[in-house]
PAMAR-796839 format. One record per residue (C-alpha): residue in three letters; x, y negated, z. Coordinates in pm, whole numbers, padded with zeros to 5 digits, always signed. Example, Ala and Ser with C-alpha at 12.3 -4.5 7.8 and 13.67 -1.06 7.14 Angstrom:
<recs>
ala+01230+00450+00780;ser+01367+00106+00714;
</recs>
This chain:
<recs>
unk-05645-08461-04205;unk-05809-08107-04148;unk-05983-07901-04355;unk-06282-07942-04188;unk-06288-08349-04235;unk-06199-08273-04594;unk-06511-08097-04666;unk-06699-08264-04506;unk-06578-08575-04656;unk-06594-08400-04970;unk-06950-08250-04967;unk-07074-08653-04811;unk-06920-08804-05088;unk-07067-08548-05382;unk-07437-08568-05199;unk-07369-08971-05151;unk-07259-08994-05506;unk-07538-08766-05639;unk-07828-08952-05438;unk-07683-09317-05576;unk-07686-09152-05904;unk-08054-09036-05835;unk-08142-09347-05673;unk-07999-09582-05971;unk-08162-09336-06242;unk-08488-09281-06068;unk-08489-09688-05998;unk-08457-09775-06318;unk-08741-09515-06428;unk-08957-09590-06205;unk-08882-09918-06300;unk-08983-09883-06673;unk-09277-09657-06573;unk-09420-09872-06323;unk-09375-10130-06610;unk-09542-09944-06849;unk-09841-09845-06604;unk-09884-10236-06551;unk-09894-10350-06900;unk-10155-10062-06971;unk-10336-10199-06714;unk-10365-10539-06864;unk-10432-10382-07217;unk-10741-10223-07052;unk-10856-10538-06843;unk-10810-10745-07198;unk-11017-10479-07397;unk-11309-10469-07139;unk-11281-10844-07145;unk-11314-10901-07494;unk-11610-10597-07524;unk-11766-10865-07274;unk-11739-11157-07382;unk-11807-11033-07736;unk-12180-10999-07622;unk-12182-11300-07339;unk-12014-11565-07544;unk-12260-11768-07744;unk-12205-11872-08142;unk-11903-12063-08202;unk-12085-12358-08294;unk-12239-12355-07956;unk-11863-12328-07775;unk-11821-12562-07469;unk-11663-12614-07167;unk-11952-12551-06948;unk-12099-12236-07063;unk-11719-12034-07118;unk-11512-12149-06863;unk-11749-12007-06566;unk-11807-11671-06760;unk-11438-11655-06788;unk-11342-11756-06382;unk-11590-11489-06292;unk-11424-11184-06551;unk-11074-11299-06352;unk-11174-11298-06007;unk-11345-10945-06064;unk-11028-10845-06194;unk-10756-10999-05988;unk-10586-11121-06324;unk-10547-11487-06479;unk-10782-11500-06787;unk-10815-11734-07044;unk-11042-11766-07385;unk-10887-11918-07648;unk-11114-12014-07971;unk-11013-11985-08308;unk-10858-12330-08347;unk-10596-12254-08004;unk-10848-12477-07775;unk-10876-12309-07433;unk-11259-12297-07314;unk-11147-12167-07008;unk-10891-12027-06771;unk-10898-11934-06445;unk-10616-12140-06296;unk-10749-12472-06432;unk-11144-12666-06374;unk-11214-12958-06513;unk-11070-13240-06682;unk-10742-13027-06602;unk-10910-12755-06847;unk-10940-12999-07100;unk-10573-13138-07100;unk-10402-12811-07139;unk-10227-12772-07485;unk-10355-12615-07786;unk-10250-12254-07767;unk-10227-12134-08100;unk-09860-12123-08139;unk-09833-11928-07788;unk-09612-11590-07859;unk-09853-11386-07749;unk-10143-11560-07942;unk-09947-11582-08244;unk-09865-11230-08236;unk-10267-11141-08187;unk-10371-11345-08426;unk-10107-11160-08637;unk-10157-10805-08526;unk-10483-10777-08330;unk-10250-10806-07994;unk-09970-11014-07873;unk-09743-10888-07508;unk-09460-11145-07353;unk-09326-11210-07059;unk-09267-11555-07008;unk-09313-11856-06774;unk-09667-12057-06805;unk-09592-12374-07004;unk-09906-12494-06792;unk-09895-12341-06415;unk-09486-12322-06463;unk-09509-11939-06363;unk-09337-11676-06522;unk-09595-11414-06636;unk-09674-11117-06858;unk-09912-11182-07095;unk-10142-10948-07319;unk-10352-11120-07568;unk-10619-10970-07776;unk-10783-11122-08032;unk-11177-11139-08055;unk-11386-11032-08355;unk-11725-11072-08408;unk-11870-10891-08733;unk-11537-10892-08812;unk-11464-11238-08797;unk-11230-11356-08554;unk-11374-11641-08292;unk-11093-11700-08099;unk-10828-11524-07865;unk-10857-11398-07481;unk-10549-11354-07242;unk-10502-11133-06931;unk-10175-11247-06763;unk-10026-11078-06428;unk-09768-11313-06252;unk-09418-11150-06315;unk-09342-11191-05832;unk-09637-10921-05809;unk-09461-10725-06106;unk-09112-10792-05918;unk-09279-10733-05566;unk-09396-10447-05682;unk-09101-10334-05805;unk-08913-10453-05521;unk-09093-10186-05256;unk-09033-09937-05448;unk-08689-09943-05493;unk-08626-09999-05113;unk-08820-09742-05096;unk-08595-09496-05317;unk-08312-09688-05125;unk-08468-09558-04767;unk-08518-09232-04867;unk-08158-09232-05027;unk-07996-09345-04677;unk-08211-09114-04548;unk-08129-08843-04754;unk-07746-08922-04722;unk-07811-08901-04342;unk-07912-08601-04340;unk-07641-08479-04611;unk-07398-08545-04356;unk-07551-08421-04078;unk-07574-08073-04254;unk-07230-08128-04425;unk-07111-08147-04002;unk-07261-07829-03949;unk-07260-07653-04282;unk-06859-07707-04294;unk-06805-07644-03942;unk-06980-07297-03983;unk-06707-07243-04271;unk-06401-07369-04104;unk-06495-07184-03767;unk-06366-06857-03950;unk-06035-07054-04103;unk-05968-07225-03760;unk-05998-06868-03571;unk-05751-06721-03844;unk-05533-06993-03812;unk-05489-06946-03457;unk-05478-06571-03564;unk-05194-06608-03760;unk-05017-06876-03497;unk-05054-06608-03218;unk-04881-06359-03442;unk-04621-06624-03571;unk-04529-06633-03249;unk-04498-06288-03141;unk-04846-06162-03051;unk-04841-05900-03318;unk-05130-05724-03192;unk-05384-05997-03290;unk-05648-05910-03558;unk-05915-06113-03676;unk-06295-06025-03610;unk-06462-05957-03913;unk-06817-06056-03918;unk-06964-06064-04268;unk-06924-05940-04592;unk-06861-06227-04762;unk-06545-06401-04904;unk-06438-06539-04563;unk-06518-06144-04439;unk-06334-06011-04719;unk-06023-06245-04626;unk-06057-06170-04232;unk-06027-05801-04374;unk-05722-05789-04584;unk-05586-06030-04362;unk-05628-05783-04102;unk-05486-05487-04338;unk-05182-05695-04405;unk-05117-05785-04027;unk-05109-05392-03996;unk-04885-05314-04270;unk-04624-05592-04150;unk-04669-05443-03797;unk-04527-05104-03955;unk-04274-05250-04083;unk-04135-05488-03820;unk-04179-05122-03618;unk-03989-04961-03826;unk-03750-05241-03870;unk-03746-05211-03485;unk-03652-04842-03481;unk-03393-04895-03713;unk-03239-05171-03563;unk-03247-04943-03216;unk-03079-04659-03387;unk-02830-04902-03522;unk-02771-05059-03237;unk-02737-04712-03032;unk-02481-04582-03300;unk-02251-04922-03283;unk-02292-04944-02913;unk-02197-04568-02868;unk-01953-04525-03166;unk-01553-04493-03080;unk-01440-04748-03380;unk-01469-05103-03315;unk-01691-05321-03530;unk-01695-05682-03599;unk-01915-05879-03831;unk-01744-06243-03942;unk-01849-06498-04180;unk-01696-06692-04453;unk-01543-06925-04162;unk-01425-06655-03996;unk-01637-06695-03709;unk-01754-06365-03545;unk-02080-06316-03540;unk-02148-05976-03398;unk-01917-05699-03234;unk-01988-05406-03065;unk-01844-05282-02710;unk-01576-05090-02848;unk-01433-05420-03033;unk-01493-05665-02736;unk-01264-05407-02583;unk-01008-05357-02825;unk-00992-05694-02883;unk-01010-05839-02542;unk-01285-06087-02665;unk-01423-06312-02442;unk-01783-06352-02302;unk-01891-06661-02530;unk-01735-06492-02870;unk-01995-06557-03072;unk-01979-06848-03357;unk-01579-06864-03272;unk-01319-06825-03508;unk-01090-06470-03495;unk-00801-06662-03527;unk-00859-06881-03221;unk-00970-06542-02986;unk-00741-06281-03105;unk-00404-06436-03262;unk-00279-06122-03439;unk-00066-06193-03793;unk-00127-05849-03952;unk-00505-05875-03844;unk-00540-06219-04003;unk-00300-06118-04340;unk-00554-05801-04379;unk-00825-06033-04391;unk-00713-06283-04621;unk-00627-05988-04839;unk-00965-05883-04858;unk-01106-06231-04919;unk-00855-06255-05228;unk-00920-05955-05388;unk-01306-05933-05238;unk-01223-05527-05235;unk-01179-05324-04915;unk-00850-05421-04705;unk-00700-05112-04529;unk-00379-05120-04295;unk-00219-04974-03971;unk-00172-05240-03731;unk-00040-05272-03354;unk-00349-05425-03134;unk-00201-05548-02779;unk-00454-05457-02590;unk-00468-05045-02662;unk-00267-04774-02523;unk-00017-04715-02779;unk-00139-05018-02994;unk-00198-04866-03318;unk-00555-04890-03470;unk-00615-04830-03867;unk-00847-05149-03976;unk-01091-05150-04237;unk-01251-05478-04395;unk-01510-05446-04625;unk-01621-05789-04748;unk-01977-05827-04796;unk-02002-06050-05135;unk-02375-06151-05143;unk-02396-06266-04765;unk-02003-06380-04782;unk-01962-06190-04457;unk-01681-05914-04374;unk-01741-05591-04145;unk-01445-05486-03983;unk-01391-05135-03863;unk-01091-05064-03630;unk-01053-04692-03537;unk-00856-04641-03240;unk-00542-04417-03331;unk-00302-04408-03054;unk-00419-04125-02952;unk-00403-03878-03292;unk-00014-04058-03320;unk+00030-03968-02966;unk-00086-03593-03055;unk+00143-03592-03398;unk+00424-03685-03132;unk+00366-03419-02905;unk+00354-03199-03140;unk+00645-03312-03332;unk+00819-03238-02982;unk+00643-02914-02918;unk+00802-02787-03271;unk+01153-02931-03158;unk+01144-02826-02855;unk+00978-02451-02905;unk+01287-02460-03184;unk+01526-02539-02964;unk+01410-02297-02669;unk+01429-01989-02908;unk+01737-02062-03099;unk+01991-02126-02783;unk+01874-01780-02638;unk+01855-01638-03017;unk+02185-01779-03074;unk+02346-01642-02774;unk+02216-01286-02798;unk+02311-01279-03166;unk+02677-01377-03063;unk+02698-01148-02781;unk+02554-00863-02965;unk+02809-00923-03226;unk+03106-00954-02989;unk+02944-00572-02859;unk+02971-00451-03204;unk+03295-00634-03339;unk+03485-00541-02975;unk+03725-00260-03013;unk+03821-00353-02618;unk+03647-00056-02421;unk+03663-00235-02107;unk+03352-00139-01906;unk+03386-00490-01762;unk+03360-00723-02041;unk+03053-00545-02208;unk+02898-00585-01884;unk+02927-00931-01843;unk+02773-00947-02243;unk+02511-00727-02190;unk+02406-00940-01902;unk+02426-01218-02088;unk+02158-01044-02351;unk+01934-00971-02056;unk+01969-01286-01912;unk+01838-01487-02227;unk+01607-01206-02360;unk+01451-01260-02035;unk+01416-01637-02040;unk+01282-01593-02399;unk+01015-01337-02244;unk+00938-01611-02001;unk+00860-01881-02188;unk+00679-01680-02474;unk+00460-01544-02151;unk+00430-01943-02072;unk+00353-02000-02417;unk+00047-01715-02417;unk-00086-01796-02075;unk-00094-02197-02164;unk-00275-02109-02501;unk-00492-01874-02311;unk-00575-02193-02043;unk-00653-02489-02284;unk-00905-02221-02527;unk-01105-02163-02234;unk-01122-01833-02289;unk-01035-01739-01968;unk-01283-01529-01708;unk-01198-01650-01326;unk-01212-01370-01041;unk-01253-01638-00766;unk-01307-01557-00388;unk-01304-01751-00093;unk-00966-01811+00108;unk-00795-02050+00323;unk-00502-02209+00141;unk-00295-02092+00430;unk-00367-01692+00296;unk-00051-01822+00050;unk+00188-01909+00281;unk+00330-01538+00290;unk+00356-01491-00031;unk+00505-01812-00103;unk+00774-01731+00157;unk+00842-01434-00002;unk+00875-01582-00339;unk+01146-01836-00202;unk+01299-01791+00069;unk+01604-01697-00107;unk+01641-01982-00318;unk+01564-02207-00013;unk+01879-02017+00214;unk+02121-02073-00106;unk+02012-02411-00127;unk+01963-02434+00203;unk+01636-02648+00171;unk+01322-02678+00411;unk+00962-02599+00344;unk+00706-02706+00556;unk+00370-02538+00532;unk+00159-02771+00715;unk-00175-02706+00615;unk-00443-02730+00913;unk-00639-02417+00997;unk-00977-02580+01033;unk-00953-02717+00669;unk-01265-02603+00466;unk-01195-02263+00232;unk-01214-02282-00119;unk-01329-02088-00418;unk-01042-01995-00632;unk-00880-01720-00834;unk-00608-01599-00623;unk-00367-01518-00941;unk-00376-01816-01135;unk-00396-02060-00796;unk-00068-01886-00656;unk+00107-01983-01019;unk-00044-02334-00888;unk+00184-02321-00579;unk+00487-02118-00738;unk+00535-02379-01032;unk+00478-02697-00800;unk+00708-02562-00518;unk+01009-02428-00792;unk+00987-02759-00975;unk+01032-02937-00618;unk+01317-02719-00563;unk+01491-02773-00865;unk+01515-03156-00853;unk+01567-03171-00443;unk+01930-03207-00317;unk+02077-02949-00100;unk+01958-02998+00271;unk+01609-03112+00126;unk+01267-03124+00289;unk+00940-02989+00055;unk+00671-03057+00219;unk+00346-02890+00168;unk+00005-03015+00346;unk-00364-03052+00310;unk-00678-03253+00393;unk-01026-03309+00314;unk-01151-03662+00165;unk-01424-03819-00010;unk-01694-03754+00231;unk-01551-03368+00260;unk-01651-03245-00070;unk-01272-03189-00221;unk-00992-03082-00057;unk-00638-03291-00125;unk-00298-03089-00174;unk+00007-03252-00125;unk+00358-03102-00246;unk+00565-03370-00145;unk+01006-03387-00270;unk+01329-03552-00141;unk+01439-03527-00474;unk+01572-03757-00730;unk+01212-03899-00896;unk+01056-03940-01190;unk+01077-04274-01358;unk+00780-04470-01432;unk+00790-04491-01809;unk+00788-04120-01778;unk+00478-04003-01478;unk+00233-04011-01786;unk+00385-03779-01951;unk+00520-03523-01704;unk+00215-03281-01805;unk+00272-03271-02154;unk+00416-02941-02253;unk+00801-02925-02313;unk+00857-03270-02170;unk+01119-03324-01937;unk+01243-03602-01733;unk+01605-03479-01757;unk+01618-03255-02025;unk+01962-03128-01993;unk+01912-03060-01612;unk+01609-02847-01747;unk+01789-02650-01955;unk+02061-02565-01690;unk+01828-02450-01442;unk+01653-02213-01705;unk+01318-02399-01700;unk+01070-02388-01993;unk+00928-02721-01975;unk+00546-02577-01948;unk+00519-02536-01606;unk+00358-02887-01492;unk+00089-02840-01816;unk+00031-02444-01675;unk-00060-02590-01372;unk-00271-02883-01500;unk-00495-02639-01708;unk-00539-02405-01426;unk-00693-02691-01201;unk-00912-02831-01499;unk-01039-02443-01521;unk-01087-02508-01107;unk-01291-02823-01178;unk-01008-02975-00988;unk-00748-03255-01118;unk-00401-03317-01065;unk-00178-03681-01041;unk+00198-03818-00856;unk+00304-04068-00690;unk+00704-04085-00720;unk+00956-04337-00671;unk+01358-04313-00839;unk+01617-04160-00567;unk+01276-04123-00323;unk+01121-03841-00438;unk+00811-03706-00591;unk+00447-03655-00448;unk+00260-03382-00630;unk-00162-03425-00544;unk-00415-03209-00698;unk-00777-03196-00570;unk-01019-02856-00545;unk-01390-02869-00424;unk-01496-02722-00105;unk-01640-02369-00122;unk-02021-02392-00094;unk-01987-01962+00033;unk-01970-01977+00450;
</recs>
């Protein structure tokens, strides 16, 4: 049932309850008055009466039939009343409902109520029915005095049906007006209520739109009163939760913009260990599938450590910390976080990729080694051949020549790597100003030559410049981009059999905007575990081959840093006992 119906059914039944009340009250007084006004009426007809027939009615002794009877016939029909003298003794001389011999039969009155009463108190009032007519009447009986001495008794009587008749029409007609009344009572409870719940109903479907996303719905405020006053605050409070579910919005936004963009995975899980949110960088760590949501960890991801950390921070309900191996990273170590969430009984879990800081530690761990290593065998050697130079007492020319060339042999290689050392520092800061111009990458080929040609007769290797003369020029520093060459074409000839082919050629892909370098070996290959890697400084394939052909083990990171300082990259392709493909890409000259 609405509102609306319930006033209205409220406001019919107060109004129908109130006009029953009215009509019941206002009945019964009405009822009393009206009964009042009619016995008033019959006092005054019985006192004119008796003032009459005080002076028409002869002596007593002269009291007959004849000469009362019509005197009392005419007093009634004058005033619309039954009228009867009685004389002293309760004889009736005459009434206006009987004639005759039927006049003469009627009973003695004197021991009538309302005759008693008179003759008792001057005036006698009942309502009773007619021992003669068999009527029920009101009667009013005064009796008569003349010079103060009573002569008998007359009696105005109303029939009780015109009393009730009476009475009768005018309660039907309090009950009409009632029905009337409650007719119109609902009528203007219809419209009165539906002028009040017009305002509710609009703010209900005010507050539906808005329950149901329309937040920019506001209720029009029309009056001043209480339903105004609502609409109002209403309308203040539908503004206040706007702000706030905007900057609930914002917030969320941000928060979704830092977990989308942030390096750590996140997952949120509840006490079921279903997953309930995760952010890209979990899905990926994780391998989760599409439809992860409301599945259990265990069931996606079946990792032991992963599932011991997190029943170790449901037991304690504390924050569970631990290095574990993930399958699906590069080196498979992560550090994972879970921080249970007591109130919601929920658990974030934060994994923070760290393959790549233990992959640093390594390298570096082998940089110290290896930097170690490189400047103790030369340090080593110098010191013992200085000290053989200063123990000696053998003066022959020859054998301190052969030591001091052993000193200048390692001092050297020390001066070469600790220049390698510098210029690779001086590459990876950045801090590096290139003089480029714009050559053809055929303006090397001299030099090159001159560089090796003769290592390549002693080995008796082949290199083939085949680099097109219509291939686009390129912007580069000449210095650093010939170190480029010189390290890619000595590290070809150190690992290429005698006999060998290095090639060298060019060409332009990718819609002509780079231009593709190929430095390609007949030498033994690099091994797959180890291509990764090759650029790393002081790594080497072969480490004791290296070392025996004086190499320092930077040359391959040199050469990457100078082609990231080029905008250019660098990769291999190489297969064991095949040989090695060297590639590194530079970008067309815009200059003409």
């Amino acid at each position: 049932m609405n509102i609306r119906t319930q006033l209205t059914l409220s406001y019919i039944g107060i109004v129908l309850i109130v006009l029953f009340a009215i009509y019941f009250f206002l009945g019964g007084a009405l009822e009393t008055v009206l009964s009042d006004h009619i016995t008033n009426a019959l006092q005054v007809q019985a006192a004119l009466t008796r003032e009459f027939l005080i002076e028409e009615l002869p002596d007593k002794d002269q009291f007959n039939y004849d000469n009362i009877d019509p005197l009392v016939d005419r007093l009634g029909k004058v005033g619309q009343v039954r009228l009867t003298f009685i004389d002293k003794s309760g004889v009736v001389r005459g009434d206006t409902e009987r004639d005759g011999s039927s006049l003469k039969e009627m009973d003695n009155h004197l021991s009538r109520p309302e005759i008693r009463e008179a003759n008792e108190n001057g005036f006698g009032e009942i309502n009773r029915k007619s021992d003669t007519t068999q009527i029920e009447y009101r009667y009013f009986a005064l009796r008569i005095d003349r010079d103060g001495v009573p002569i008998g008794f007359c009696r105005v009587a109303l029939p009780l049906e015109t009393v009730n008749t009476a009475l009768g029409n005018l309660r039907r007609m309090l009950l009409y007006v009632t029905i009337a009344g409650s007719i119109l009572a609902i009528l203007f409870g219809f419209f009165s209520t539906g002028a009040i719940v017009k305002p509710i109903k609009k703010l209900t479907e005010i507050t539906q739109s808005i329950a149901a996303g329309e937040t920019t719905s506001r209720v029009e405020v029309k009056s001043d009163n209480e339903m105004g006053q609502l609409s109002r605050h209403f309308n203040i409070m539908t503004d206040r939760v706007q702000e706030q579910i905007d900057m609930i919005s914002v917030e969320n936004k941000r928060l979704e913009t830092i977990l989308n963009n942030m390096s750590e995975g996140v997952l949120l899980i509840n006490g079921a260990t279903e997953i309930t949110y995760a952010n890209p960088a979990a899905i990926v760590m994780l391998n989760l599938p599409e439809m992860y949501i409301g599945r259990a960890l265990i069931e996606i991801n079946r990792i032991p450590e992963l599932q011991a950390l997190l029943r170790e921070a449901e037991h304690t309900e504390s924050v569970a910390f631990a290095e574990i191996r993930l399958e699906n990273l590069r080196e498979s170590e992560a550090e994972v976080t879970i921080v249970p969430v007591i109130a919601e009984n929920e658990y974030v879990i934060v994994i923070h990729d760290v393959s790549h800081i233990r992959q640093l530690e390594r390298i570096r761990a082998d940089f110290v080694a290896n930097v170690s290593h490189e400047l103790r065998t030369p340090l080593t050697t110098i010191q013992g051949y200085a000290e053989t130079l200063l123990n000696t007492k053998s003066s022959k020319n020859k054998k301190r020549k052969e030591f001091t060339a052993k000193i200048l042999q390692h001092s050297t290689r020390l001066t070469r790597l600790v220049s390698d050392l510098l210029e690779l520092a001086r590459l990876e800061s950045g801090d590096i100003e290139l003089k480029r111009t714009v050559c053809h990458l055929n303006s090397f080929h001299e030099q090159i030559k001159d560089v090796f040609e003769p290592v390549l007769e002693e080995s008796k290797l082949t290199l083939q410049w085949d680099i097109p003369e219509d291939l686009p020029k390129v912007s580069v520093d000449r210095q650093l981009f010939m170190q480029v060459f010189v390290n890619l074409i000595d590290n070809a000839i150190k690992y290429s059999p005698d006999k060998g082919v290095i090639e060298v050629s060019a060409e332009t892909r990718e819609s002509d905007d780079d231009v593709i370098v190929h430095i390609k070996d007949t030498g033994i290959g690099i091994p797959l575990e180890s291509q990764s890697r090759v650029f790393e400084r002081f790594y080497r394939v072969d480490k004791d081959r290296a070392r025996e052909m004086g190499g320092t083990g930077l040359g391959l990171a040199i050469v990457k840093h100078i082609l990231l300082c080029h905008d250019g990259r660098i990769w291999l392709e190489s297969e064991l006992g095949q040989g090695t493909v060297f590639h590194f890409s530079l970008r067309v000259s815009a200059e003409v």
